[in-house]
ROVOTI-700247 format. One line per field, with one value per residue (C-alpha): residue number from 1; x, y, z; residue in three letters. Coordinates in steps of 0.2 Angstrom, whole numbers, plus 5000, padded with zeros to 4 digits. Each point is the difference from the previous one (the first is absolute). Layout:
N
pagu: NUM | ...
px: X | ...
py: Y | ...
pz: Z | ...
marlum: ALA | ...
END
This chain:
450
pagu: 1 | 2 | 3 | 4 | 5 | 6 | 7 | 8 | 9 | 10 | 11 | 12 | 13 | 14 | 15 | 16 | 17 | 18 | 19 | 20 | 21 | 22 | 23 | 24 | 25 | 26 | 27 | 28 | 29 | 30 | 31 | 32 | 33 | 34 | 35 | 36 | 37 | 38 | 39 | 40 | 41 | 42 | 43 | 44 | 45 | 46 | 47 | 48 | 49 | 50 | 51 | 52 | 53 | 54 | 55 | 56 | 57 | 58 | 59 | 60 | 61 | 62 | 63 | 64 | 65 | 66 | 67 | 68 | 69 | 70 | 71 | 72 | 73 | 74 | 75 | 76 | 77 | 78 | 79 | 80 | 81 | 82 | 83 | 84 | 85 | 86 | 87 | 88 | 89 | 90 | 91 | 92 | 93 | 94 | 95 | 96 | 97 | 98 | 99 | 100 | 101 | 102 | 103 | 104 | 105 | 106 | 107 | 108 | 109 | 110 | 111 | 112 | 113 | 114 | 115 | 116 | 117 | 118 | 119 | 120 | 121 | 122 | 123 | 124 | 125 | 126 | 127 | 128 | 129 | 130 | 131 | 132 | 133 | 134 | 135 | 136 | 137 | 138 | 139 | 140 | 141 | 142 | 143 | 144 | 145 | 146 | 147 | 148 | 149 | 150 | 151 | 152 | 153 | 154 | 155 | 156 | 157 | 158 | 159 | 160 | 161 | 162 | 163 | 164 | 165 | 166 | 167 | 168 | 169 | 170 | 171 | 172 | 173 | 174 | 175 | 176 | 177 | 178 | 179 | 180 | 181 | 182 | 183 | 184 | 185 | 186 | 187 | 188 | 189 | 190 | 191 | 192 | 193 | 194 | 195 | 196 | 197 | 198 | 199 | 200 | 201 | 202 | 203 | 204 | 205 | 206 | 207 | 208 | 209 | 210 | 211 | 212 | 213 | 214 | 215 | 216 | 217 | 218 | 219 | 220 | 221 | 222 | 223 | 224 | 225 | 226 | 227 | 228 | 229 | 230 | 231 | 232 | 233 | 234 | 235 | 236 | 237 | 238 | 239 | 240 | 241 | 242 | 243 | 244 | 245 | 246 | 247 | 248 | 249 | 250 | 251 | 252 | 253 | 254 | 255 | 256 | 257 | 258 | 259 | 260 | 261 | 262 | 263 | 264 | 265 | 266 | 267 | 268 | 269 | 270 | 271 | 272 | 273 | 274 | 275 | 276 | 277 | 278 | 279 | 280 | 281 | 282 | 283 | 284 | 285 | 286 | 287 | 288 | 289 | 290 | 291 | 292 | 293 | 294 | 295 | 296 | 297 | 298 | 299 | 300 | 301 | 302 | 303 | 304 | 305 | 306 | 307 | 308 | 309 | 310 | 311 | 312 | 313 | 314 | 315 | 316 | 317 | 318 | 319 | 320 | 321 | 322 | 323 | 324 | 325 | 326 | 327 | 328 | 329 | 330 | 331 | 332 | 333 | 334 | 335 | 336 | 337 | 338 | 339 | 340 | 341 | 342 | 343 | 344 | 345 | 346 | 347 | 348 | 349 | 350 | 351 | 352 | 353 | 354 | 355 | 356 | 357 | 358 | 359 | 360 | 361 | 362 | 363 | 364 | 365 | 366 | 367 | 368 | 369 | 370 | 371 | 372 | 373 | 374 | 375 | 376 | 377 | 378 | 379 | 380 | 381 | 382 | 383 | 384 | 385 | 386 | 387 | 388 | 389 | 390 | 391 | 392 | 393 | 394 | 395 | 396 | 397 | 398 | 399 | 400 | 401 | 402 | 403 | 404 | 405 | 406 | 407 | 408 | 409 | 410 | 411 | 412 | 413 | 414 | 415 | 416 | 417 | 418 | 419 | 420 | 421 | 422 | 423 | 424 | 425 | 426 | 427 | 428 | 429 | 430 | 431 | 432 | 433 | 434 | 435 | 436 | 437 | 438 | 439 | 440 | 441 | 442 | 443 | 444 | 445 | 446 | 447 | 448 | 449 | 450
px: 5000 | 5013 | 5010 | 4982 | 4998 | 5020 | 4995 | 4984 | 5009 | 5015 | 4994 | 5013 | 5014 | 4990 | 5003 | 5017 | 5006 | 4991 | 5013 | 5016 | 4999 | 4993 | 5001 | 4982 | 4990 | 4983 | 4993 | 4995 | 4991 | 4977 | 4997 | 4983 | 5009 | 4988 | 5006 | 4997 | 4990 | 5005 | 5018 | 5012 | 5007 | 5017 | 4994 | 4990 | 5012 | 5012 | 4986 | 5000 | 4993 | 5015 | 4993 | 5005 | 4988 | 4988 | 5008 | 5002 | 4981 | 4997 | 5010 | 4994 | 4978 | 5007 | 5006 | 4983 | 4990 | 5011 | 5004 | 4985 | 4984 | 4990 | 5006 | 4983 | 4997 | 5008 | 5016 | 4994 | 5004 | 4981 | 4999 | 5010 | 4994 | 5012 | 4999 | 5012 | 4998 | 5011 | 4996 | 5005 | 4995 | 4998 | 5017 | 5008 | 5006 | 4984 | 4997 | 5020 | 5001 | 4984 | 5012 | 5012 | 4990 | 4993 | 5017 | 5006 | 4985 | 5002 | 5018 | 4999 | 5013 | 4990 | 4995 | 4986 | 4994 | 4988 | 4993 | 4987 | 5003 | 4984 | 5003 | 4987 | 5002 | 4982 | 4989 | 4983 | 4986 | 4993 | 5006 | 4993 | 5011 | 5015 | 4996 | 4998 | 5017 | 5006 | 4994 | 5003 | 5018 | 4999 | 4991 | 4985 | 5008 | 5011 | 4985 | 4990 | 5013 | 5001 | 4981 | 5001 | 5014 | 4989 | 4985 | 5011 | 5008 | 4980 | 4998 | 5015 | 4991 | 4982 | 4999 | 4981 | 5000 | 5011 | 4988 | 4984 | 5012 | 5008 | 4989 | 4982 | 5006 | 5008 | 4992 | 5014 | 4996 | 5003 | 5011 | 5015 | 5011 | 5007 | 4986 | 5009 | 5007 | 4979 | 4993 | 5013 | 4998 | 5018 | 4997 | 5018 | 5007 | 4985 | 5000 | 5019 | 5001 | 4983 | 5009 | 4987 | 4982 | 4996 | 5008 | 4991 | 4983 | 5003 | 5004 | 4986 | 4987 | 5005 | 4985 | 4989 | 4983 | 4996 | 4992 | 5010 | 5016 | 4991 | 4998 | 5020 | 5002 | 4992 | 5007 | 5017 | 4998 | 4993 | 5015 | 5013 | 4989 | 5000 | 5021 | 5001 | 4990 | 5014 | 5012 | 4989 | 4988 | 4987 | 4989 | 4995 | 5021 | 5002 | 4985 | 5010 | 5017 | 4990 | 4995 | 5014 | 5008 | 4985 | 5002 | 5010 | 4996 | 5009 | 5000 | 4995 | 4988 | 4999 | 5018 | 5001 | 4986 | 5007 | 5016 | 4992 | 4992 | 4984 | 4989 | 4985 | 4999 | 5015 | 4999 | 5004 | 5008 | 5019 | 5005 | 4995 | 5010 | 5015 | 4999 | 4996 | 5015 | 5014 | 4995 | 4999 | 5015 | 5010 | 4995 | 5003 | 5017 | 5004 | 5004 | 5003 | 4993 | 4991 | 5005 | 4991 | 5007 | 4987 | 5006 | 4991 | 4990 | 4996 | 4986 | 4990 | 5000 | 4998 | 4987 | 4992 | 4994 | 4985 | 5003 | 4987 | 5010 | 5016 | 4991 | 4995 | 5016 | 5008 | 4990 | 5000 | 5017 | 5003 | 4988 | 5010 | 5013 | 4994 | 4992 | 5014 | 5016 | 5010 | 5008 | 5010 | 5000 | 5009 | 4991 | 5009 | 4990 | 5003 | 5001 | 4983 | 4992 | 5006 | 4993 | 4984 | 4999 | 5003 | 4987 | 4986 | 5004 | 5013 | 4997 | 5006 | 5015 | 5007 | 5000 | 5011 | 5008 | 5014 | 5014 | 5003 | 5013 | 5001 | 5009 | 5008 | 5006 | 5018 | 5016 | 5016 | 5005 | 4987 | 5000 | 5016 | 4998 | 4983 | 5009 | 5013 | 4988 | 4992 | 5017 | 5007 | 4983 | 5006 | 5019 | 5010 | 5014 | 4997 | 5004 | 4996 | 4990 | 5005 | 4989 | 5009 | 4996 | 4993 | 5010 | 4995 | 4996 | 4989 | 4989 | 5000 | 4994 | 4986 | 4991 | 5003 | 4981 | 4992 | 4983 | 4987 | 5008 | 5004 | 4989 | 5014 | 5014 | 5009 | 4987 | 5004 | 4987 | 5007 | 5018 | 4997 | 4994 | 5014 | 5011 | 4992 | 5001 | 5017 | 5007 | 4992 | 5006 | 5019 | 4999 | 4998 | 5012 | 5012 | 5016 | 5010 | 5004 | 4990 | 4986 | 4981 | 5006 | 4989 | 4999 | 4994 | 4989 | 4992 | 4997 | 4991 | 4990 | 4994 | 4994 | 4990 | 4991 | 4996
py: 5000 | 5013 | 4995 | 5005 | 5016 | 5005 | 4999 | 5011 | 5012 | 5001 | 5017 | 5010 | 4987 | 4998 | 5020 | 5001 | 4985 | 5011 | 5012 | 4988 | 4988 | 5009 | 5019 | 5002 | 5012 | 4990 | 4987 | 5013 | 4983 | 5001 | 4987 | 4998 | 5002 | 5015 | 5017 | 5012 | 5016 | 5011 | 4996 | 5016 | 5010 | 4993 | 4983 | 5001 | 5008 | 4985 | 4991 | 5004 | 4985 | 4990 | 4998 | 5016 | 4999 | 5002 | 5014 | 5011 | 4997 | 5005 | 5017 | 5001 | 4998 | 5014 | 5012 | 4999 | 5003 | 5015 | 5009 | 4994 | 5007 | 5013 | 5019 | 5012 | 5020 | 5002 | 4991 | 4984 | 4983 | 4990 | 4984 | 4992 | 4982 | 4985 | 4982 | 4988 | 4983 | 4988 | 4983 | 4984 | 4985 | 4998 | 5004 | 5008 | 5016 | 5012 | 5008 | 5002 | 5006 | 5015 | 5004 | 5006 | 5007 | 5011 | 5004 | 5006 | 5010 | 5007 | 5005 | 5011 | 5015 | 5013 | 5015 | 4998 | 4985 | 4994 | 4984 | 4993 | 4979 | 4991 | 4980 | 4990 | 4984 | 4992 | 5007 | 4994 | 4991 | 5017 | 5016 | 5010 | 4991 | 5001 | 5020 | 4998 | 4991 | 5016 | 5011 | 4992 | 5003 | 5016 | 4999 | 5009 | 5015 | 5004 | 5000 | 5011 | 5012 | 5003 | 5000 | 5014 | 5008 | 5000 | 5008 | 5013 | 5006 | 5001 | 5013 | 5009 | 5004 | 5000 | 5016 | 5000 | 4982 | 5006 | 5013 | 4986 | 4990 | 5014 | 5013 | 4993 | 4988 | 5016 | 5003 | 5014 | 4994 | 4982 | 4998 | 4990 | 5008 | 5018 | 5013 | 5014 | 4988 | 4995 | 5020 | 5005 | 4985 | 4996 | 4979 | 4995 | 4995 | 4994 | 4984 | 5000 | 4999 | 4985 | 4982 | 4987 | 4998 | 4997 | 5016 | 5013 | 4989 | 5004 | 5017 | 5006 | 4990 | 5005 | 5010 | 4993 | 4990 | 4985 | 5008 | 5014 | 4986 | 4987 | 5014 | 5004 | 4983 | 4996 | 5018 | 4994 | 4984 | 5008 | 5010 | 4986 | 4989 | 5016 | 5000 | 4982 | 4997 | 5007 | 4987 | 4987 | 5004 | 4990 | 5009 | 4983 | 4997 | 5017 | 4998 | 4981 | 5011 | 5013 | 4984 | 4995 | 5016 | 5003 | 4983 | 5007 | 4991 | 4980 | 4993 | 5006 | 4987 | 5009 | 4996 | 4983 | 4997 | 5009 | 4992 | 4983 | 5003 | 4999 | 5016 | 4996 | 5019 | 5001 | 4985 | 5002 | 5016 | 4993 | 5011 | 5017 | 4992 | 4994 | 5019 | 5010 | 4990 | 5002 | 5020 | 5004 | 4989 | 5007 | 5019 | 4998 | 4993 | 5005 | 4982 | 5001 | 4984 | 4986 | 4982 | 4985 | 4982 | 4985 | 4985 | 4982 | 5004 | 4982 | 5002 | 5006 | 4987 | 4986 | 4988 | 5007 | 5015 | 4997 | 5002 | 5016 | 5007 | 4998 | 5008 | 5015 | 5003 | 5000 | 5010 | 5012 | 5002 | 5002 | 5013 | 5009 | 5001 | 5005 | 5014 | 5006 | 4999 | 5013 | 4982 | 4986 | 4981 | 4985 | 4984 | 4985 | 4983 | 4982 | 4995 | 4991 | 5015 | 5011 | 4986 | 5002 | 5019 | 4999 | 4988 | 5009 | 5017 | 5003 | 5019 | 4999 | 4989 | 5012 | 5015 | 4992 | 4989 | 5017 | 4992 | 4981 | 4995 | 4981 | 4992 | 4983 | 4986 | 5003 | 4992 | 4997 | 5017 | 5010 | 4990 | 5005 | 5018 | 5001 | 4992 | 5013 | 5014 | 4993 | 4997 | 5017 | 5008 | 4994 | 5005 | 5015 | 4994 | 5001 | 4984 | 5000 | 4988 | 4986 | 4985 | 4995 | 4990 | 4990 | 4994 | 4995 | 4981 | 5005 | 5012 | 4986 | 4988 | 5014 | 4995 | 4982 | 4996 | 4983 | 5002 | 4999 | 5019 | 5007 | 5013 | 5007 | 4998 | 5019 | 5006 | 5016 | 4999 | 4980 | 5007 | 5011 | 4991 | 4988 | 5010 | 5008 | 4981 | 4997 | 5014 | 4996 | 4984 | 5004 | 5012 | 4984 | 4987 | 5008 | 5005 | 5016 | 4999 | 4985 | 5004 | 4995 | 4987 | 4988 | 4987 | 5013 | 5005 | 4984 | 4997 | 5013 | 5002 | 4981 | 5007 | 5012 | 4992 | 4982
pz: 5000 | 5004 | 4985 | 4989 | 5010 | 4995 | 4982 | 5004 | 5009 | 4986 | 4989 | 5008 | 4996 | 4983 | 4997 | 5006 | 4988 | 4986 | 5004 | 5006 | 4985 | 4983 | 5005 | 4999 | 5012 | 4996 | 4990 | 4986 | 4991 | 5003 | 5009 | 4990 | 4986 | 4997 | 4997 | 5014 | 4995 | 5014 | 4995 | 5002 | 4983 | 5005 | 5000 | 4985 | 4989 | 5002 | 4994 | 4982 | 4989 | 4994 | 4981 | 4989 | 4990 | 5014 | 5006 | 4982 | 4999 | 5017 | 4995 | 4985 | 5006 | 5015 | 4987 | 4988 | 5017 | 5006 | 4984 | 4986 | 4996 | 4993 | 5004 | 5002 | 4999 | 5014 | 4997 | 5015 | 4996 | 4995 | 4992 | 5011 | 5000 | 4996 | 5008 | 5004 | 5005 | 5011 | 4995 | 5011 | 5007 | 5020 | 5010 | 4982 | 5011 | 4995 | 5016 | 5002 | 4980 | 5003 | 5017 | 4990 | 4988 | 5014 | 5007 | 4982 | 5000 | 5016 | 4998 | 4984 | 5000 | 4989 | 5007 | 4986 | 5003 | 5019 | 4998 | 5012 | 5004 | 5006 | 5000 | 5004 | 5006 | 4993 | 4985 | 5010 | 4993 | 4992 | 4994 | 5014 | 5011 | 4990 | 5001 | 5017 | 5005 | 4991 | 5010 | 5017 | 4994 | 5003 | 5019 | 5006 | 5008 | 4985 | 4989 | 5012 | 5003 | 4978 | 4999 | 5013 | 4991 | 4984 | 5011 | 5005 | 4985 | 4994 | 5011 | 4997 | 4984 | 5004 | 5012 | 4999 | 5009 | 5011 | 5006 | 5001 | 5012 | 5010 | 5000 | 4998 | 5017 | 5010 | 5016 | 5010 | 5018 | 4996 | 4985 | 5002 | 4985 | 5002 | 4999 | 4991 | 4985 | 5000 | 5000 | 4989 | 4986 | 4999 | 5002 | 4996 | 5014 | 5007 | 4985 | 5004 | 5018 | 4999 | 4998 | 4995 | 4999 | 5017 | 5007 | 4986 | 5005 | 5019 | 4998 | 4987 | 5010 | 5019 | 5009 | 4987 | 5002 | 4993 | 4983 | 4998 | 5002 | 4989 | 4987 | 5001 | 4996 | 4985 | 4994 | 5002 | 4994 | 4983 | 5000 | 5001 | 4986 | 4987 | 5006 | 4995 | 4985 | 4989 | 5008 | 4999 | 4985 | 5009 | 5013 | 5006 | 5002 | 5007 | 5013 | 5004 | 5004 | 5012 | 5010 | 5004 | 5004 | 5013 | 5010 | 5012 | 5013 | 5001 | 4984 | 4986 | 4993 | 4984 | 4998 | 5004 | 4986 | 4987 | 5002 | 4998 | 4986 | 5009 | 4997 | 4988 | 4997 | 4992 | 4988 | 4982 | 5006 | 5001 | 4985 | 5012 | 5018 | 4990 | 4990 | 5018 | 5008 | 4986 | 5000 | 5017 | 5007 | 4983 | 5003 | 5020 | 4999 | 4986 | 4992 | 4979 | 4999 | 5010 | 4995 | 5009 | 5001 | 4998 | 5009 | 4997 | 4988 | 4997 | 5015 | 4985 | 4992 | 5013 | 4999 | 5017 | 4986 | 4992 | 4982 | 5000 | 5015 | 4988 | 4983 | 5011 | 5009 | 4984 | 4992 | 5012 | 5000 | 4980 | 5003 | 5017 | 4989 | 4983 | 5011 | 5011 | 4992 | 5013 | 5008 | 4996 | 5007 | 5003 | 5001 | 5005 | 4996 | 4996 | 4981 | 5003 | 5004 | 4986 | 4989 | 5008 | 4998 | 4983 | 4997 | 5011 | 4995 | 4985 | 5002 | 5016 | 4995 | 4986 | 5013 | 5013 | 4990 | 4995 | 5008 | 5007 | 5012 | 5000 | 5015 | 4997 | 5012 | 5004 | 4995 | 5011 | 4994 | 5002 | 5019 | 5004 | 4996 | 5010 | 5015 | 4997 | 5000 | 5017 | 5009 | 4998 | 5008 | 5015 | 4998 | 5006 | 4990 | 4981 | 4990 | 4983 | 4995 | 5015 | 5006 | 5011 | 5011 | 4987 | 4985 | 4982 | 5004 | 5012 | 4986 | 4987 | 5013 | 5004 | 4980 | 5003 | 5003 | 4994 | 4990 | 5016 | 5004 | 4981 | 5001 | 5014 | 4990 | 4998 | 5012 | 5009 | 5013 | 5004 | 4997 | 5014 | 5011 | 4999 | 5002 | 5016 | 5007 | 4992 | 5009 | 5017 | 5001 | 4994 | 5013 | 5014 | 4989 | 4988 | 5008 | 4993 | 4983 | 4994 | 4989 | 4996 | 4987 | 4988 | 5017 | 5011 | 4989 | 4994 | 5021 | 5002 | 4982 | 5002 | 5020 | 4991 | 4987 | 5008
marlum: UNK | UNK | UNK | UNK | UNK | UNK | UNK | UNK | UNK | UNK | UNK | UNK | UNK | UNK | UNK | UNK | UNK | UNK | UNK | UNK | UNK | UNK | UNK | UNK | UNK | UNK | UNK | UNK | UNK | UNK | UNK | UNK | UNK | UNK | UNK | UNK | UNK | UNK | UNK | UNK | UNK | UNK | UNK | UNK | UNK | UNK | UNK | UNK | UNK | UNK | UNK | UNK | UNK | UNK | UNK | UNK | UNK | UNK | UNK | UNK | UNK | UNK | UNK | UNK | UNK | UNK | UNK | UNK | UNK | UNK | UNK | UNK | UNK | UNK | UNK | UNK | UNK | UNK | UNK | UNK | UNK | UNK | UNK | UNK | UNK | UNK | UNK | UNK | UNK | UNK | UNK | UNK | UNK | UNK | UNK | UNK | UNK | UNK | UNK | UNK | UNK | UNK | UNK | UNK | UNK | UNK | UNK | UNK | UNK | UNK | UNK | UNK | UNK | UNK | UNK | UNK | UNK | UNK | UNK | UNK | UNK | UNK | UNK | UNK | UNK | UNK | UNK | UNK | UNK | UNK | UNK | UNK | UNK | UNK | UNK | UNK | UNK | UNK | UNK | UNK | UNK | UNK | UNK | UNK | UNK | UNK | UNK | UNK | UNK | UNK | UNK | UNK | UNK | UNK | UNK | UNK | UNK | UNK | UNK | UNK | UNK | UNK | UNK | UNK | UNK | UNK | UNK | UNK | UNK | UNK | UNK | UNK | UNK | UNK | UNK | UNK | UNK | UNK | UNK | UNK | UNK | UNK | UNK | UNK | UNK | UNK | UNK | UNK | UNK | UNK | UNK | UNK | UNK | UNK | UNK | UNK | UNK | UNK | UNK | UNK | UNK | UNK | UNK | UNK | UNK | UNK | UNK | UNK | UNK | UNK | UNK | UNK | UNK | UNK | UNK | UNK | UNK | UNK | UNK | UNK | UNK | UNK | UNK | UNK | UNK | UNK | UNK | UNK | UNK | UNK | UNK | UNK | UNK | UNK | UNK | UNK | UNK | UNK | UNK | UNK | UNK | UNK | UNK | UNK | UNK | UNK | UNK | UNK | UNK | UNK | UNK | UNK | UNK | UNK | UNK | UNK | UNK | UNK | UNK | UNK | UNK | UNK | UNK | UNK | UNK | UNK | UNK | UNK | UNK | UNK | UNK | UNK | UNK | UNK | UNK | UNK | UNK | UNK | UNK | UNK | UNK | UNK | UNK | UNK | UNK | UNK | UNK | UNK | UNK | UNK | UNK | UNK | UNK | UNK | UNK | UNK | UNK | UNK | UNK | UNK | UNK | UNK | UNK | UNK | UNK | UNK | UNK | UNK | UNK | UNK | UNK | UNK | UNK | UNK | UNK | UNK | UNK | UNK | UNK | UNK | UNK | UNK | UNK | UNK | UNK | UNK | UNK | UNK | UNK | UNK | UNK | UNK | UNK | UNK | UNK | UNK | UNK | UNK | UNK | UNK | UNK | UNK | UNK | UNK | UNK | UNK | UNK | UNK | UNK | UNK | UNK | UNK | UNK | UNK | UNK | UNK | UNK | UNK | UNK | UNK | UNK | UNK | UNK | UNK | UNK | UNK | UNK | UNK | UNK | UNK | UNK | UNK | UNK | UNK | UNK | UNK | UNK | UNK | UNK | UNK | UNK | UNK | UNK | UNK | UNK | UNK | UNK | UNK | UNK | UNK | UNK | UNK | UNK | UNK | UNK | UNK | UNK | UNK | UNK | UNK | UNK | UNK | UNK | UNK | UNK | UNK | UNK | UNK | UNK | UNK | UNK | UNK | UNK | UNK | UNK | UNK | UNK | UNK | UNK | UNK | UNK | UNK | UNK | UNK | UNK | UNK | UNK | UNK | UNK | UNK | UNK | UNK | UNK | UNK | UNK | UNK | UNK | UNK | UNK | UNK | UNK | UNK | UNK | UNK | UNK | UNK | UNK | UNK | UNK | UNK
END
């Protein structure tokens, strides 16, 4: 029993050989073999995909997005609209592939150039919640602090609404805003000094009755719709986006439905959210561009969909897109499912089918340089291009797979996770300056797979 607790009780020893034998600060290997989204730009960057040709096509998609499109009167950028696809099967590196994508994105240099990243992880079973995991990227408080923003700046240049908010609601031995700035019409500060929606409510409504407060109310409320409708270009939209700025008490329902796609009112109106949400988040902070990453798009096509669900969602989409161009996308999908897009909606197909990145199972090269890429993340020392402490037998043996478990041969998410376990247990048994050989490695890849 103690000789058990021992090797439960070893991490420390387990990090400190890490160090001792291989000059390694972590195992730097997912142990799901799945990349990690939160990941840091330092760590991501290291990542880059090991096939060139993946990576020019990844530059090339990045600068259509940024630098393409149609020019207008006013010399702004529309027209943006281009697609690219990252096709793979299961484990191919997809998630780890749009990572970098958004770390490129992310990291562009040009004093021109903003672009807005949005990943999200799951497309939904229908477009409104595709939309909605869109928003919820964003978060609730950010997205009431630019509505309010927008309300503001409608003010700013609608002095007679100023005058039905401030003045109409003045009483002089009550009022909670400063009385000369109210007598002498001069409401500038008064919009600049009031931080949200709840503080303007309070203050126009204090020493009010119920009526006269209820009437306040519904003013504002008309005046924050007419300020959102040209955002929005839906009043039902508009009306949506003044709810949830009003729930300012616990959690804004009106939030929590819109970002899983479940408000009825707003059906058939994804074309005006994803519009509202490109322009207001653009214009606030002041991005160039707003690019969102689509991962799993297969869920689309599952058999759990009926195929109704599936004609609608698609059509839906060609639609979206044929009638917002001002973003770009990046799907990444199984093989299958591109082949079931093309066959229920070709439309669809030709307008995100501009660029296809294809992942392919790896070889013993493309192996090496992966695990090279993953081993000097957790480096302080730079080694170009080292694996140690594995060694080239040991990779070979890596695609040595019998043909109950082909479909992981050159599989990064399998690759990984080996080499996770690989790593962990040469930490325990591997004395300095051995290495994780074709032995080792068939021990431990026959552990994993029977």
């Amino acid at each position: 029993m103690d000789n058990i607790l021992d090797k439960l009780n070893n991490v420390d020893l387990i990090k400190s050989n890490l160090q001792k034998k291989f000059e390694l600060n972590f195992n730097p290997f997912p142990k799901s073999g799945i990349a990690i989204i939160n990941d840091s730009d330092n760590i991501v960057s290291k990542l880059a995909p090991v096939d060139e040709e993946v990576t020019r096509k990844i530059v090339t998609y990045i600068h259509d997005a940024l630098y393409s499109g149609s020019i207008d009167s006013q010399g702004l950028r529309t027209d943006k609209y281009v697609s690219l696809i990252v096709r793979g099967e299961y484990g191919s590196g997809k998630t780890q592939t749009l990572m970098f994508i958004k770390y490129l994105f992310n990291n562009i240099k040009n004093n021109n150039i903003k672009p807005y990243v949005v990943y999200v992880d799951n497309p939904g079973q229908k477009l409104s919640e595709l939309i909605g995991g869109i928003v919820a990227q964003i978060g609730v408080e950010n997205f009431k602090k630019y509505i309010w923003n927008i309300f503001i700046s409608y003010l700013d240049e609608q002095p007679d609404i100023k005058t039905d908010l401030f003045r109409k609601s003045y009483k002089k031995e009550v009022s909670l805003f400063p009385i000369s700035e109210i007598e002498n019409g001069n409401y500038t500060n008064l919009t600049n000094t009031v931080q949200n929606y709840k503080e303007l409510i309070d203050k126009l409504t204090f020493g009010k009755n119920n009526a006269e407060k209820k009437q306040l109310v519904e003013r504002l409320k008309s005046h924050i719709i007419n300020s959102l409708i040209p955002e929005t270009g839906s009043p039902v939209v508009a009306e949506y986006f003044y709810d949830i700025l009003s729930e300012t008490i616990g959690v804004s329902k009106s939030w929590d439905m819109l970002t899983t796609g479940n408000v009825k009112e707003l059906d058939k109106r994804e074309v005006n959210i994803l519009k509202a949400i490109v322009k207001i988040v653009c214009e606030q902070l002041e991005y160039t561009d707003f690019i969102i990453l689509i991962d799993e798009f297969e869920e689309i096509t599952a058999e759990r969909l009926k195929r109704t669900d599936i004609d609608n969602y698609l059509r839906n989409l060609r639609l979206l897109i044929d009638r917002e161009k001002n973003w770009c996308s990046v799907f990444a999908m199984t093989s299958k499912a591109l082949a079931m897009i093309e066959e229920y909606s070709a439309p669809l197909a030709g307008r995100i089918k501009g660029t296809i990145i294809d992942l392919k199972p790896l070889n013993s090269d493309a192996i090496k340089t992966m695990i090279a890429n993953y081993l000097s993340v957790a480096r302080n020392t730079k080694k170009d291009n080292s694996i140690y402490p594995f060694d080239e037998s040991g990779i070979k043996q890596m695609l040595e797979l019998n043909e109950n478990y082909k479909q992981l041969k050159g599989s990064p998410r399998f690759i990984l996770k080996l080499c996770y376990t690989l790593l962990q247990r040469a930490c325990e048994e591997l004395n300095e300056g051995e290495t994780i050989d074709s032995e080792f490695v068939k021990k431990y890849m026959d552990d994993m797979l029977n």
